[in-house]
VEXLOGU-309392 format. One record per residue: x, y, z of N, C-alpha, C, O in turn; residue in one letter. Coordinates in Angstrom, 3 decimals. Layout:
# residues N
     n.east    n.north       n.up    ca.east   ca.north      ca.up     c.east    c.north       c.up     o.east    o.north       o.up   rest
          X          Y          Z          X          Y          Z          X          Y          Z          X          Y          Z      a
...
***
This chain:
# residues 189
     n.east    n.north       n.up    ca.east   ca.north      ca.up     c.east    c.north       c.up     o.east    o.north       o.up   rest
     70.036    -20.083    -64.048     68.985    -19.594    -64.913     67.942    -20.697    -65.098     68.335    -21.820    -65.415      x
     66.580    -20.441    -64.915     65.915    -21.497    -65.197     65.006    -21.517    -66.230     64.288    -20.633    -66.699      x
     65.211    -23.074    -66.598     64.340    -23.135    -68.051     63.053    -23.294    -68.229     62.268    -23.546    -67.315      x
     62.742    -23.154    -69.452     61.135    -22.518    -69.947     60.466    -23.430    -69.223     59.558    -23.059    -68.480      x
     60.775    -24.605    -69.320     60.420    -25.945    -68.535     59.728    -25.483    -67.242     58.544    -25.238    -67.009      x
     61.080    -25.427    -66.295     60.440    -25.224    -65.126     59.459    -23.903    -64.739     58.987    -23.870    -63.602      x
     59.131    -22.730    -65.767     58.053    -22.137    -65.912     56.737    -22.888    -65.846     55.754    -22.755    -65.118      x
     57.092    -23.893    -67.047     55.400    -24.896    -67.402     55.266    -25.272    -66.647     54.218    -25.101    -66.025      x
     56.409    -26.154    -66.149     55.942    -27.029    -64.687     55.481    -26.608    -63.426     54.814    -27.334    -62.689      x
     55.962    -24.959    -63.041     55.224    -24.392    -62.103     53.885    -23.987    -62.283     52.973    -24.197    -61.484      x
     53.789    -23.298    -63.543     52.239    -23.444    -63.822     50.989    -24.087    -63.746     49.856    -23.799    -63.361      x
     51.880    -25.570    -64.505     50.779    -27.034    -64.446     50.622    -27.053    -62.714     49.416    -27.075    -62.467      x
     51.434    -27.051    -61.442     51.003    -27.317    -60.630     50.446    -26.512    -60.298     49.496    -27.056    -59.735      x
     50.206    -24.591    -60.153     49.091    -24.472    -59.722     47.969    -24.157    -60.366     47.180    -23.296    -59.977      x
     47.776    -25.201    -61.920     46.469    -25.299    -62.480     46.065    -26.719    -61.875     44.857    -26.843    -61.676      x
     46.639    -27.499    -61.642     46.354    -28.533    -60.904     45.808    -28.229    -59.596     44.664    -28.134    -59.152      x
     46.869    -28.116    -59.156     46.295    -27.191    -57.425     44.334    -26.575    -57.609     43.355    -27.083    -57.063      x
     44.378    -25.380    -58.551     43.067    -24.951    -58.499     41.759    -25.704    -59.137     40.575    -25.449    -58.917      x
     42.426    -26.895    -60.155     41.609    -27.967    -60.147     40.964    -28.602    -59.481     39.777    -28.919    -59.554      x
     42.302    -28.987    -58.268     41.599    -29.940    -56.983     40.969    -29.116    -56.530     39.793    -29.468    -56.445      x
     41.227    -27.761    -56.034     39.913    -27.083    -55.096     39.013    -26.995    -55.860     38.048    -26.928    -55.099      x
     38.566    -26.936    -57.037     36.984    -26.488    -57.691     36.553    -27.855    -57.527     35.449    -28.020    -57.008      x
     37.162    -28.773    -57.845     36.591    -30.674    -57.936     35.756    -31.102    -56.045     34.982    -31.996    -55.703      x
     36.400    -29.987    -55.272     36.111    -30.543    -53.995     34.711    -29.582    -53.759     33.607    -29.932    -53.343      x
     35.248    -28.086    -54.237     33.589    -27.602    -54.216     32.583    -28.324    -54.748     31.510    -28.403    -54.151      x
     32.762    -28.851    -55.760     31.826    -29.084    -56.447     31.044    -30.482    -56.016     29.863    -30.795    -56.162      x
     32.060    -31.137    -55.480     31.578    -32.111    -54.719     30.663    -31.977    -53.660     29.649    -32.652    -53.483      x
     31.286    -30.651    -52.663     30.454    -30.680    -51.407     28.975    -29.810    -51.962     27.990    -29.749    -51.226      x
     28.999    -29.089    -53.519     27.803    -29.045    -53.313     26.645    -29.811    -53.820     25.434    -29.597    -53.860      x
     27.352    -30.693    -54.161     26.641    -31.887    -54.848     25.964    -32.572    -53.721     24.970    -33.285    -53.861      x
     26.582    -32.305    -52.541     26.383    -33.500    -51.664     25.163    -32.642    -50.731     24.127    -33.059    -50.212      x
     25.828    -31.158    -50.773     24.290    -30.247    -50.196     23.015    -30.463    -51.256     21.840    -30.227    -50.973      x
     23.403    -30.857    -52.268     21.870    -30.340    -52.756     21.308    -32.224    -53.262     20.228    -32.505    -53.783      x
     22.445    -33.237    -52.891     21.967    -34.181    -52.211     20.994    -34.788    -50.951     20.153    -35.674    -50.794      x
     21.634    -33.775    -50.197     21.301    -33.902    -49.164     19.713    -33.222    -48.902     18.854    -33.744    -48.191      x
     19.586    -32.127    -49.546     18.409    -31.426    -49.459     17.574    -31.933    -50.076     16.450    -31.468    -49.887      x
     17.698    -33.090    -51.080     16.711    -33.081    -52.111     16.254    -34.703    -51.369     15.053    -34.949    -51.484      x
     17.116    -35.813    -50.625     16.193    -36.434    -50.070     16.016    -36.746    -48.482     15.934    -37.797    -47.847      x
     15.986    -35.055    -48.038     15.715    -35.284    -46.348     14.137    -35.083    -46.626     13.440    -34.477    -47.439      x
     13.903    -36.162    -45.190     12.018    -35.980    -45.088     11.726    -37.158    -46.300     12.396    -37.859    -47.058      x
     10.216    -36.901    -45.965      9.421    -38.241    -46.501      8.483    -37.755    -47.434      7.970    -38.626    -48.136      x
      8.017    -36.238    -47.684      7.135    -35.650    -48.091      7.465    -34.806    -49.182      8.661    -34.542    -49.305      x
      6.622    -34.298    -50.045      6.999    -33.218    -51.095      8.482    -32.917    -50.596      8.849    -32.977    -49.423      x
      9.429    -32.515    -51.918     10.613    -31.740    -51.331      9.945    -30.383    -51.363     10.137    -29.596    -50.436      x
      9.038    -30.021    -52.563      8.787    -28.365    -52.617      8.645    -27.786    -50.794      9.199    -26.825    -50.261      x
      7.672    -28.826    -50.189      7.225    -28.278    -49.113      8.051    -28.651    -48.046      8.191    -27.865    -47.109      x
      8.527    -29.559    -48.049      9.938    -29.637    -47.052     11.271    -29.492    -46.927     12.085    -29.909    -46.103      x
     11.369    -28.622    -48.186     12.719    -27.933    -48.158     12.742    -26.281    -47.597     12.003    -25.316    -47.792      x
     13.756    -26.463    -46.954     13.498    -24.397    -46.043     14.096    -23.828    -47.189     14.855    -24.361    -47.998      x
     13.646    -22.656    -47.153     13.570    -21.664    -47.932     15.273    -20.754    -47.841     15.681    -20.035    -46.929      x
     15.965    -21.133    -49.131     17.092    -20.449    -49.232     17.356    -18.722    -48.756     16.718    -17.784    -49.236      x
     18.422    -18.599    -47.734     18.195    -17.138    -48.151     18.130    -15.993    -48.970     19.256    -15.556    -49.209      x
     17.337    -15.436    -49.416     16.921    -14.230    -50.635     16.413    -14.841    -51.700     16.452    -14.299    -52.805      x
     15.685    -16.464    -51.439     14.678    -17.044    -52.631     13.687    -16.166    -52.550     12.973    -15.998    -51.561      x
     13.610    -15.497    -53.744     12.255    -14.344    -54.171     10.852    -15.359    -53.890     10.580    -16.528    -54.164      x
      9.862    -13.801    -52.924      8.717    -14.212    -52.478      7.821    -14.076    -53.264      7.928    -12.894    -53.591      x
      6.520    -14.729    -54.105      5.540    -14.091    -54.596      4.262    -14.502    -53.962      3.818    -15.637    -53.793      x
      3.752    -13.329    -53.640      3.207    -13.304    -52.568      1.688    -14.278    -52.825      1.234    -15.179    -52.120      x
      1.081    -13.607    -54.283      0.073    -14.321    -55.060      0.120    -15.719    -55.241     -0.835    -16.415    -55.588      x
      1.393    -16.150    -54.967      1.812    -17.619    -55.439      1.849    -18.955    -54.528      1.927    -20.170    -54.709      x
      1.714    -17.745    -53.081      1.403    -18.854    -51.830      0.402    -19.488    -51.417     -0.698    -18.970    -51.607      x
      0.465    -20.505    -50.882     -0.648    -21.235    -50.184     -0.424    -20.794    -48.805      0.627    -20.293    -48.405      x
     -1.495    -21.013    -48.084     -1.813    -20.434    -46.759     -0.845    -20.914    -46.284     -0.043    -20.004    -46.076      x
     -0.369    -22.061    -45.919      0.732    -22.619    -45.041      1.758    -21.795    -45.324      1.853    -20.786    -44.626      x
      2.739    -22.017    -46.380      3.610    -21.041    -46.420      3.365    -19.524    -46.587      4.354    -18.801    -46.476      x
      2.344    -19.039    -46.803      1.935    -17.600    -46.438      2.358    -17.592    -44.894      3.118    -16.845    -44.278      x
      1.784    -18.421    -44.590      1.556    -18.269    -42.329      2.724    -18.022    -42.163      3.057    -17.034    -41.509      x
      3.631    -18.867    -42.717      5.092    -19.307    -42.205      5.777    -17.887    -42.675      6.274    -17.296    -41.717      x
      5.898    -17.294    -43.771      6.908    -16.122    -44.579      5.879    -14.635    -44.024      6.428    -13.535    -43.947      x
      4.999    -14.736    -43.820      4.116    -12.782    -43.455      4.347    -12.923    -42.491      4.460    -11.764    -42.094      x
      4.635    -13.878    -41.246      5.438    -13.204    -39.853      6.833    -12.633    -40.137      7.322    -11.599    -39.682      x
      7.322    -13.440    -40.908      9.029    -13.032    -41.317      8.898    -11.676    -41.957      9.542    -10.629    -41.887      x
      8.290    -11.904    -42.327      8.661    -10.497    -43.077      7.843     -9.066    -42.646      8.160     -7.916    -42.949      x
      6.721     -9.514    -41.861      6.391     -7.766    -40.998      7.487     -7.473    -39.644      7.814     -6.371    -39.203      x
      7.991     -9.041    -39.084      8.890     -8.981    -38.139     10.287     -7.936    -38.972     10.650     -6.932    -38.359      x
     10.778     -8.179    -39.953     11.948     -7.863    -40.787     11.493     -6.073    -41.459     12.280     -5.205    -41.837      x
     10.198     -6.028    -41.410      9.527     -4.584    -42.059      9.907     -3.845    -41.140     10.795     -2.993    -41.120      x
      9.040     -4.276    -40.184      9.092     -3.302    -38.730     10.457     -3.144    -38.370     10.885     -2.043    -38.027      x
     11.460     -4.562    -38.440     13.008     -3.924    -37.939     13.365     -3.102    -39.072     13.297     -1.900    -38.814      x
     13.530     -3.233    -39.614     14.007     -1.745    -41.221     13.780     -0.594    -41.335     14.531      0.282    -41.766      x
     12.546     -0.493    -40.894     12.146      0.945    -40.357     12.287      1.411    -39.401     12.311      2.635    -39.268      x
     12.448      0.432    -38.269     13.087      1.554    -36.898     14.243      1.280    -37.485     14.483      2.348    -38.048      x
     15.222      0.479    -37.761     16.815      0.618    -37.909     17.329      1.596    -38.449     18.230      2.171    -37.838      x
     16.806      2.207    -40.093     16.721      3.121    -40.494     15.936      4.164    -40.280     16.209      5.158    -40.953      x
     14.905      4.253    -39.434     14.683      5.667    -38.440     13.761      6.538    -39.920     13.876      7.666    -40.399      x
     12.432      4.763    -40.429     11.659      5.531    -41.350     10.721      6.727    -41.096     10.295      6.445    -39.976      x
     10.426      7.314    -41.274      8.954      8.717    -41.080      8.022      8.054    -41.939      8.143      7.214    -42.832      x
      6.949      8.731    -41.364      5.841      8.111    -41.999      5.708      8.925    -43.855      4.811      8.597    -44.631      x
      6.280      9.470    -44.039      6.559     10.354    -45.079      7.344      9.458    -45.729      7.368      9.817    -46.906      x
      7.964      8.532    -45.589      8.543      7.481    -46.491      7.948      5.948    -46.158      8.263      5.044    -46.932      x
      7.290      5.724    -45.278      6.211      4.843    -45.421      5.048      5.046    -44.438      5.033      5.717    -43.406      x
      4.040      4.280    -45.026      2.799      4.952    -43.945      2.666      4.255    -42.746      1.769      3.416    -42.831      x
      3.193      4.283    -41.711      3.091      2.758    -40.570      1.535      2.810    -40.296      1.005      2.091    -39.449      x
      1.182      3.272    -40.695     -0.815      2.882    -40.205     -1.322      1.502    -41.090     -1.952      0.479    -40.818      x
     -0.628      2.120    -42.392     -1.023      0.797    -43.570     -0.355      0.601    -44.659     -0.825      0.712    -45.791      x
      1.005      0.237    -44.326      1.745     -0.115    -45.466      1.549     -1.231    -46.394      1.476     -1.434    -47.606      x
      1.484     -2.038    -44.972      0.658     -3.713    -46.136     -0.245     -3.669    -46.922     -0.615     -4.614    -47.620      x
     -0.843     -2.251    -46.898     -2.444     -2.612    -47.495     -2.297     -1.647    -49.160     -3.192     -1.284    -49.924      x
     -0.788     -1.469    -49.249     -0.610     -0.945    -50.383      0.490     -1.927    -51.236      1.716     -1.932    -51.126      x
     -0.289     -2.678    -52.041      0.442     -3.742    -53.233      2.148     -3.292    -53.484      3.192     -3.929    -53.341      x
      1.943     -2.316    -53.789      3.541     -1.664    -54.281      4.302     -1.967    -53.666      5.213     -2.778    -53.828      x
      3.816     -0.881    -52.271      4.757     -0.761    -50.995      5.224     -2.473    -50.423      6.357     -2.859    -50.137      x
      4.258     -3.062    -50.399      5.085     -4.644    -49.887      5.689     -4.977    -50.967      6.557     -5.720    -50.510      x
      5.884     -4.948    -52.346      6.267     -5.947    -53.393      8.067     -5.067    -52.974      9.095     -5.738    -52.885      x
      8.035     -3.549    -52.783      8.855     -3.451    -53.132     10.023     -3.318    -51.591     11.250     -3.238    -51.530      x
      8.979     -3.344    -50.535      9.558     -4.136    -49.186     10.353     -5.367    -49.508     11.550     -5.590    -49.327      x
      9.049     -6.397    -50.224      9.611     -7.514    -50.404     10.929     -8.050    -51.261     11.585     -9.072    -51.059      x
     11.073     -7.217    -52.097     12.307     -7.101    -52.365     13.419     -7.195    -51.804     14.268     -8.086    -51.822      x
     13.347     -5.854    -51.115     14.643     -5.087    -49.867     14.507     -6.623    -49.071     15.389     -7.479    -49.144      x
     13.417     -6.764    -48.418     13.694     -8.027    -47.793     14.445     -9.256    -47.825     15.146     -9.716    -46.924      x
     14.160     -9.856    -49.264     14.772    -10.944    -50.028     16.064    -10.961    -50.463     16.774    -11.963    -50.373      x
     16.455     -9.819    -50.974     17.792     -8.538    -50.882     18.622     -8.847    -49.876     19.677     -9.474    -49.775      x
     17.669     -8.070    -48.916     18.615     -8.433    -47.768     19.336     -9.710    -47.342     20.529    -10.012    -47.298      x
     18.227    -10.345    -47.049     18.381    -11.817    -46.945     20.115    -12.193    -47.544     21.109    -12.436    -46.859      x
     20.020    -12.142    -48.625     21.157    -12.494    -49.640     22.393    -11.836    -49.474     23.543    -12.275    -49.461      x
     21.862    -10.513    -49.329     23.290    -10.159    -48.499     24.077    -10.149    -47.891     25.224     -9.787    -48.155      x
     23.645    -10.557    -46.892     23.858    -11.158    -45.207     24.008    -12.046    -44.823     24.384    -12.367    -43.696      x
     23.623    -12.910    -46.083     23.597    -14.745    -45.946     25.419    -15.078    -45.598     26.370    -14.493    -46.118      x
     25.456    -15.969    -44.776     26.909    -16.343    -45.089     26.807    -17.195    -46.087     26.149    -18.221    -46.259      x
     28.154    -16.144    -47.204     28.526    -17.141    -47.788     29.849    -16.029    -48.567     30.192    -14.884    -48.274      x
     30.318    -16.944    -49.599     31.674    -16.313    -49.817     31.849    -14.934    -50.861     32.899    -14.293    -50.828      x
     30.608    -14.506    -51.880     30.339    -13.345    -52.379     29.882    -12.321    -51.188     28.697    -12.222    -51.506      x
     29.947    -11.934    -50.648     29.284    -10.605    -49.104     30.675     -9.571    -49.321     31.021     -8.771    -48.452      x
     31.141     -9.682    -50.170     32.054     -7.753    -50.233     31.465     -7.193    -50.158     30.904     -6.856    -49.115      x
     31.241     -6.708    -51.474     29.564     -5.596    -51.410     28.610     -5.617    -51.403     27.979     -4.565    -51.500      x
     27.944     -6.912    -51.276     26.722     -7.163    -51.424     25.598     -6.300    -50.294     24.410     -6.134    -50.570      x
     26.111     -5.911    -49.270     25.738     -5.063    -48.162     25.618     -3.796    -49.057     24.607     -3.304    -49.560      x
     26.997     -3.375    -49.128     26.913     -1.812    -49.670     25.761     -1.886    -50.674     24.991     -0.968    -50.390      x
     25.333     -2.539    -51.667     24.749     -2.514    -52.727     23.357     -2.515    -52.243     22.513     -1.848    -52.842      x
     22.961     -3.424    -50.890     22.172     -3.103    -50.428     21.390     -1.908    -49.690     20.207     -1.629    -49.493      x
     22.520     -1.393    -49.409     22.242      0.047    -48.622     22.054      0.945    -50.229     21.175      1.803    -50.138      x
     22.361      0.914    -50.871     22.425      1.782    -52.061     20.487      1.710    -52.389     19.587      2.549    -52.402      x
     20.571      0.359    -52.591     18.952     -0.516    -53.169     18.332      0.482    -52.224     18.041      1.619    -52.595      x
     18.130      0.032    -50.975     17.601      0.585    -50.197     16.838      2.015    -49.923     15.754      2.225    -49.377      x
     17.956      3.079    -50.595     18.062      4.546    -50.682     16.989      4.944    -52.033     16.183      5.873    -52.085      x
     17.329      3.768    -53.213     16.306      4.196    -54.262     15.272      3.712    -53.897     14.250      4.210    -54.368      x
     15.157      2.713    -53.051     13.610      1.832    -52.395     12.773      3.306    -51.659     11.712      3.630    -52.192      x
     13.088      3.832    -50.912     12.537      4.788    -49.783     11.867      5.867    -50.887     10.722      6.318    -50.932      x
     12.799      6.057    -51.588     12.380      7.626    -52.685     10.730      7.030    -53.599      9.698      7.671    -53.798      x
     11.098      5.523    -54.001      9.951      4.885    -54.926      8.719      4.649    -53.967      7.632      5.144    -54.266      x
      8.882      3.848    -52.739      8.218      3.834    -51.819      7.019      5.221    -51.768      5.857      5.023    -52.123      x
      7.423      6.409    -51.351      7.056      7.251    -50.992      5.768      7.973    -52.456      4.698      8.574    -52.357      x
      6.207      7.727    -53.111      5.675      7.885    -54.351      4.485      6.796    -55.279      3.724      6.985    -56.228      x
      4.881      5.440    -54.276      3.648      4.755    -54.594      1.882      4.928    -53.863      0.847      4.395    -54.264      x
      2.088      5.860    -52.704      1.422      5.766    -52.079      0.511      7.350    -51.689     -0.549      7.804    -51.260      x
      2.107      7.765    -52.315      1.968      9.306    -51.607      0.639     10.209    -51.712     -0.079     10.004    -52.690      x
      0.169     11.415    -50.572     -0.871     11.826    -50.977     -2.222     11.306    -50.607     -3.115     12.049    -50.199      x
     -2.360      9.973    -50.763     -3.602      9.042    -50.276     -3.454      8.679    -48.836     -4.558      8.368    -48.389      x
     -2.674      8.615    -48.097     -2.089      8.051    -46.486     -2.151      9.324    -45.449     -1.071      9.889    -45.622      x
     -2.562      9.728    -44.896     -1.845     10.897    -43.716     -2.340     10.477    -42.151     -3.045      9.469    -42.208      x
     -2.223     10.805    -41.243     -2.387     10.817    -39.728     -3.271      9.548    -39.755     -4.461      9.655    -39.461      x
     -2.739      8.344    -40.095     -3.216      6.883    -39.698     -4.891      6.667    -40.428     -5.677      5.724    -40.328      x
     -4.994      7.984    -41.172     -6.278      7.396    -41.953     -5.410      6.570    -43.411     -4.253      6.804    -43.760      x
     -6.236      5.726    -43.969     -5.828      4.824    -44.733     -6.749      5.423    -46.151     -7.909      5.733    -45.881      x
     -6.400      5.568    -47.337     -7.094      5.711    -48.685     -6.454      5.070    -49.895     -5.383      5.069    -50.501      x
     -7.642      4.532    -49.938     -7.192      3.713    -52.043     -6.711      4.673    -52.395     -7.065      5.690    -51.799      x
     -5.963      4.774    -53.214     -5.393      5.394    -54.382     -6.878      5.430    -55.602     -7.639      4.493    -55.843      x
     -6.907      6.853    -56.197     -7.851      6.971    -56.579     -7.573      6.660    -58.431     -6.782      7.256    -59.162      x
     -8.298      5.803    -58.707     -8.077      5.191    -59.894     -9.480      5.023    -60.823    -10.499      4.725    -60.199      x
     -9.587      5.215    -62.410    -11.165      4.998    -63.039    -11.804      3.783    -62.851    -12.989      3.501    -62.674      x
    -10.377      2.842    -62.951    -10.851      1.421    -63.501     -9.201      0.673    -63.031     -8.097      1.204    -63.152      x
     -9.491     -0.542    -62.544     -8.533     -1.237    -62.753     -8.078     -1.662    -63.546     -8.869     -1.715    -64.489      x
     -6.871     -2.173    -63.842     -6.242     -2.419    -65.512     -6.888     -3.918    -65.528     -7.521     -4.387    -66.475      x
     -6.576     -4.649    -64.163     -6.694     -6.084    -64.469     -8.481     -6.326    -64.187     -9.219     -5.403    -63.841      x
     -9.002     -7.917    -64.447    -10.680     -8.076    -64.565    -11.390     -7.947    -65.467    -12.457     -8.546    -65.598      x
    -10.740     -6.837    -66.540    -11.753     -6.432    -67.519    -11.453     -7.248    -68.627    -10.499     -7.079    -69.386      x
    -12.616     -8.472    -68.721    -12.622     -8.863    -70.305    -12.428     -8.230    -71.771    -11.821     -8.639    -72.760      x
    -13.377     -6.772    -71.458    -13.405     -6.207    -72.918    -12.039     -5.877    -72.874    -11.238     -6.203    -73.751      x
    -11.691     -5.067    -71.601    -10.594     -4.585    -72.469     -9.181     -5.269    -72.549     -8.311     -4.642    -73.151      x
     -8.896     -6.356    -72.064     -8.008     -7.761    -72.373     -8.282     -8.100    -73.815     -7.350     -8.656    -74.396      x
     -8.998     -7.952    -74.264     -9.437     -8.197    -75.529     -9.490     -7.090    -76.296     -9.689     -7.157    -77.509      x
     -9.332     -6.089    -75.719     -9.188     -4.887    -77.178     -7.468     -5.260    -77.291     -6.876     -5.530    -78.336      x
     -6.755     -5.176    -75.632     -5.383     -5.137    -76.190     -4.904     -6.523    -77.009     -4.285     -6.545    -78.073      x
     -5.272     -7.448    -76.375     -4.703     -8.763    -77.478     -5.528     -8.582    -78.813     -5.408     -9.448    -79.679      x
     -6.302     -7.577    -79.008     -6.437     -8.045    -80.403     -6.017     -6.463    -81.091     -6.646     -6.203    -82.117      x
     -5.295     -5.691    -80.751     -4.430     -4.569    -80.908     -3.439     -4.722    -82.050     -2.624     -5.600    -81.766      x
     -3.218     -4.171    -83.257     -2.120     -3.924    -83.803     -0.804     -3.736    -83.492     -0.719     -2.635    -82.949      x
      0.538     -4.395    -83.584      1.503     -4.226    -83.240      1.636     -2.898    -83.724      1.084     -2.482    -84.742      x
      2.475     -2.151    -82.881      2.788     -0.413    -83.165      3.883     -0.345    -84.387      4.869     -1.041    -84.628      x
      3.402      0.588    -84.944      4.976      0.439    -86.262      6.448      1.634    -85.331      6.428      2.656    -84.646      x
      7.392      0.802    -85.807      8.364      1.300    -85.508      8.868      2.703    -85.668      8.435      3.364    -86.612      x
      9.711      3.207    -84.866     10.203      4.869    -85.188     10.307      4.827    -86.369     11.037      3.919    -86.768      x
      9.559      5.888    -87.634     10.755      6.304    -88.414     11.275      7.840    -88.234     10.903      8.907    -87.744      x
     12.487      7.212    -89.019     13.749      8.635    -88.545     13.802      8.609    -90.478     14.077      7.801    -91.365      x
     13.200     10.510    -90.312     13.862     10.877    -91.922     15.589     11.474    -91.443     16.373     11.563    -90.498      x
     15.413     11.757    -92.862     16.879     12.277    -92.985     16.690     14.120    -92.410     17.669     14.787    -92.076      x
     15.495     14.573    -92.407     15.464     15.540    -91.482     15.789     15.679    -90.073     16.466     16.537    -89.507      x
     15.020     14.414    -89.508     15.295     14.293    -87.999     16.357     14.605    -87.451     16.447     14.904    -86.260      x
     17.637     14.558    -88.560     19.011     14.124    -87.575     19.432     15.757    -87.486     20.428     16.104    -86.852      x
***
């Protein structure tokens, strides 16, 4: 019969045991993000490569890395849509780029992807979840654009005014009353 003892003592060793393995991860990634932070002689921002599924903003680039990431990613557009066997009814191939939405929310799926696929040791579902993303991407897609696009002619979306540019009205909303909260009588319920 064995005693309570040798319970603890099997325990302590494999809390020990999973000690040493987290102490060694943690090491080697100390030593990656050592390593990344002084290769090269120049900015790290600009001489470090770009993790897979580090979110793109597109507004936020400078030409260089624009040059470098809009081949990647019409190369990665164009494969997504033949892979998945898009219609132009779920995106417009005449001019998808030229609709804000439609790339932000490409760019997503893209970056998405990226991460999914990346090796590394979370990828169970990270695929499936992607294919899921994906399925609500196509339905939103279609709806940002829809209506304005047909047989390779290209059309703005027809709008009064843009939200963004306008001084006055940046200034009606910041100087706007906070909204008062629901009230709920004792009728409501």
């Amino acid at each position: 019969m064995a005693s309570g003892f040798e319970d603890i003592f099997a325990e302590l060793t494999n809390i020990n045991a999973e000690q040493v393995l987290l102490s060694e991860r943690v090491k080697l990634l100390e030593e990656q993000l050592s390593a990344a932070g002084t290769s090269g002689g120049g900015d790290a921002d600009d001489e470090r490569e770009r993790p897979a599924g580090e979110p793109v903003r597109w507004h936020e680039l400078d030409a260089e890395q624009h040059a470098v990431l809009w081949p990647q990613f019409v190369s990665w557009a164009i494969w997504v849509a033949d892979r998945y066997e898009m219609t132009t009814d779920q995106l417009p191939r005449q001019c998808w780029w030229k609709h804000g939405a439609v790339v932000e929310e490409l760019t997503a799926l893209w970056t998405s992807h990226e991460s999914a696929y990346a090796n590394g040791e979370d990828g169970g579902s990270a695929p499936y979840l992607w294919q899921d993303a994906l399925a609500r991407a196509l339905e939103r897609m279609g709806r940002f654009w829809l209506g304005s696009c047909r047989n390779g002619q290209h059309r703005q979306r027809h709008r009064d005014a843009p939200w963004g540019g306008d001084a006055d009205y940046l200034a009606l909303l910041l100087a706007a009353e906070r909204p008062a909260p629901d009230e709920r009588t004792s009728d409501d319920e």
